[in-house]
N, C-alpha and C positions, 0 to 999 in steps of 0.2 A: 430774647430768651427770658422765661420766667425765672425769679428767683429760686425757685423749689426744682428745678433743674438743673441748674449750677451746679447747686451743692448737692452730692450726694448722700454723702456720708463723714463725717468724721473718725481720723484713722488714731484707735490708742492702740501704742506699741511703747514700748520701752524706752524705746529714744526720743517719741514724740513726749510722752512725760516729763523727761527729764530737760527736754526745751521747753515746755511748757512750764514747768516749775523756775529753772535761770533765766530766761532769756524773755518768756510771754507770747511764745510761738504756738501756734495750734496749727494741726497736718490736718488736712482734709481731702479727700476723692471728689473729683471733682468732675464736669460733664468735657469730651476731649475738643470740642469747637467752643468752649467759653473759653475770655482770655482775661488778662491782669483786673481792666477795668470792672468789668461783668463781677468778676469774684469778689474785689472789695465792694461793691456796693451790696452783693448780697450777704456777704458776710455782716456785714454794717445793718442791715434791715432786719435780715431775721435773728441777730443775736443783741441788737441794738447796742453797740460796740463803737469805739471808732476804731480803723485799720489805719496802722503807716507804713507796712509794707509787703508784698504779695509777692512770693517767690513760686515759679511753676516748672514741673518737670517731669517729664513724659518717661513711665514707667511701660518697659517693653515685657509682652507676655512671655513666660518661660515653655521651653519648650517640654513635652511632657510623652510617656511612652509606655501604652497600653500595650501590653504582650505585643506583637509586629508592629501594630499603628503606632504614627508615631502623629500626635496633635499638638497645639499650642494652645496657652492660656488666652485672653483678650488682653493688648494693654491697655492701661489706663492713663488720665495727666493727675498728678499730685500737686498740689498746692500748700506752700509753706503760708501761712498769717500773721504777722507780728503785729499784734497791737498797741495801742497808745497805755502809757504807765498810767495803773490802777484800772485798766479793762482787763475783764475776763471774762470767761463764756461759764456759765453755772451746770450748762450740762457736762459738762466735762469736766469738772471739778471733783465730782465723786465719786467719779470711775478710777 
């Protein structure tokens, strides 16, 4: 799997900030068949970073309910990032 597949998106939220400011964790959406390895190496390539450790966990779609229909969202896998001290990612810096 390509790099630019992987990773979809990086996710800022309030809690991801605030691990991101103590701890040097970044949340990221990520593709649901990539796994630990896949994810650190891309994060490691396109942010040119190193990773020491890659947490994942499969967020379940909610369910959701149009006048009678009643649908659900997609889930997703979420991925935690903790990088090595003095890495950061700049795009997410001044968000």
């Amino acid at each position: 799997m390509e790099i630019h597949q992987v990773i979809k998106r990086i996710l800022v939220t309030e809690k991801s900030t605030d691990a991101r400011d103590k701890s040097n964790k970044y949340f990221f959406e990520v593709d649901r068949k990539a796994n630990k390895v896949e994810i650190s190496n891309a994060v490691a390539k396109l942010f040119k970073v190193k990773v020491d450790d890659v947490r994942v966990m499969h967020v379940l779609g909610k369910k959701k309910r149009t006048g009678r229909v009643m649908g659900q969202k997609s889930s997703w896998k979420k991925a935690i990032v903790t990088l090595a001290a003095g890495s950061s990612i700049e795009i997410a810096e001044g968000v």
